[in-house]
C-alpha positions as CSV (number, residue, x, y, z in Angstrom):
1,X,-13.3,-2.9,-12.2
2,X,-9.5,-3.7,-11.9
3,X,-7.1,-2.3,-9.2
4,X,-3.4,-2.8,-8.2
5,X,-4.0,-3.2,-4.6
6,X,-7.0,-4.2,-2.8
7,X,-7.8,-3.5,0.8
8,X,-10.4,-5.1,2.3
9,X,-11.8,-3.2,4.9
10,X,-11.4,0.7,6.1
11,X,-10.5,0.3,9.5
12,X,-7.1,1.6,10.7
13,X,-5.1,-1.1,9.3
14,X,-6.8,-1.4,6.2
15,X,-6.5,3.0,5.5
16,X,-2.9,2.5,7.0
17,X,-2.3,0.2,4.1
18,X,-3.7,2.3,1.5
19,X,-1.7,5.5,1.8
20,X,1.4,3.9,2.6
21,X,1.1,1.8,-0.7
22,X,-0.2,5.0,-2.8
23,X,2.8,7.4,-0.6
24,X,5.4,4.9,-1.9
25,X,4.1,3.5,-5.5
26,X,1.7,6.8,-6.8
27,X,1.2,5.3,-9.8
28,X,-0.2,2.0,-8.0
29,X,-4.1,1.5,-8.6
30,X,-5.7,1.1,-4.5
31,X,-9.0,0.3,-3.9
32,X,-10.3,0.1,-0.1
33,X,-13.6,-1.7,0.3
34,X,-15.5,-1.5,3.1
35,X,-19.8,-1.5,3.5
36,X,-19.3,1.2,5.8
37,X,-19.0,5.3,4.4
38,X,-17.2,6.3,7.6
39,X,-14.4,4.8,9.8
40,X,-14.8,5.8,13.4
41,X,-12.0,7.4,15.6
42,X,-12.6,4.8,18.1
43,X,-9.6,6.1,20.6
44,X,-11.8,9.2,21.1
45,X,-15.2,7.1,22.2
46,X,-13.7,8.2,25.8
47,X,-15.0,11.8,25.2
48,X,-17.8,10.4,23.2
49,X,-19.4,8.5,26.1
50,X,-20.0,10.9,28.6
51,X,-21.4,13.8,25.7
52,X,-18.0,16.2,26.0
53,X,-17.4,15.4,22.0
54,X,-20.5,14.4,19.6
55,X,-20.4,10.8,17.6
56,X,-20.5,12.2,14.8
57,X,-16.6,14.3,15.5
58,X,-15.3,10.7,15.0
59,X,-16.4,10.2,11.9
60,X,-13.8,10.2,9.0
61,X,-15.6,9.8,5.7
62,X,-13.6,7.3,3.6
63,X,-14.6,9.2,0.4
64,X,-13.0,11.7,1.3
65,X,-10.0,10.3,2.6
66,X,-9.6,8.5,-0.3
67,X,-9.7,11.9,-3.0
68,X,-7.3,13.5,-0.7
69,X,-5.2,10.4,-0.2
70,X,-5.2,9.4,-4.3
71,X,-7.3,5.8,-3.7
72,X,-10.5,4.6,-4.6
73,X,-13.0,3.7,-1.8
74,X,-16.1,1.5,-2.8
75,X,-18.7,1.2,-0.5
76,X,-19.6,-2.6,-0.6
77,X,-19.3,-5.6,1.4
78,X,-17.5,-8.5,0.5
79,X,-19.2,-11.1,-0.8
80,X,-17.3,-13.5,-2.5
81,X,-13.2,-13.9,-2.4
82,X,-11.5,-16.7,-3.3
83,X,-7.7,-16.7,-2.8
84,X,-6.7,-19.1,-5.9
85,X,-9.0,-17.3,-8.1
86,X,-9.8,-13.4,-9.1
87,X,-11.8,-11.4,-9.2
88,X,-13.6,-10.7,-5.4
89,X,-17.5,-10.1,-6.0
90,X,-18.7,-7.2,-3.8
91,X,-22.0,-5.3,-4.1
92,X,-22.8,-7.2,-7.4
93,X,-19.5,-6.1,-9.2
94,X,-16.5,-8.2,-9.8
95,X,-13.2,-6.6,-8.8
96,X,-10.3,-8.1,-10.4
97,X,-6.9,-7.1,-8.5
98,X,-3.2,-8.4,-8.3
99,X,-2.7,-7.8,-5.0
């Protein structure tokens, strides 16, 4: 697989990055990888803890997010990433990237 942009992790940050970069280049190739299919809403664990909102409310699937927001999510850890050399190796596949 080859991307533009890659973006390791779908935390805040990481999904933060991802739309910018796809808002202000859309023809820019972003791939967010992260071995997690959700990203959790973690300001709201507040309402979580005492059962006033359910777990699973603050769940935003990064699927999702990703065809709405024009960016490919793969749902794989990172396994290998060297800086001096490309691709990163995650879930068995080799993603080459420029950025």
């Amino acid at each position: 697989m080859d991307t533009d942009v890659l973006v390791i992790g779908g935390g805040a940050a990481g999904l933060a990055a991802a739309t910018r970069v796809r808002a202000h280049a859309p023809a820019t190739r972003v791939t967010v990888l992260d071995p997690s299919p959700f990203n959790t809403y973690r300001p709201w664990f507040m309402y979580a803890l005492p059962g006033l909102l359910p777990v699973g409310d603050l769940q935003i699937s990064l699927a999702q997010l990703a065809e709405q927001s024009g960016f490919t999510f793969r749902p794989a850890a990172m396994e290998k990433l060297d800086p001096g050399s490309n691709p990163v190796l995650a879930g068995g596949e080799a993603i080459r990237y420029r950025r």
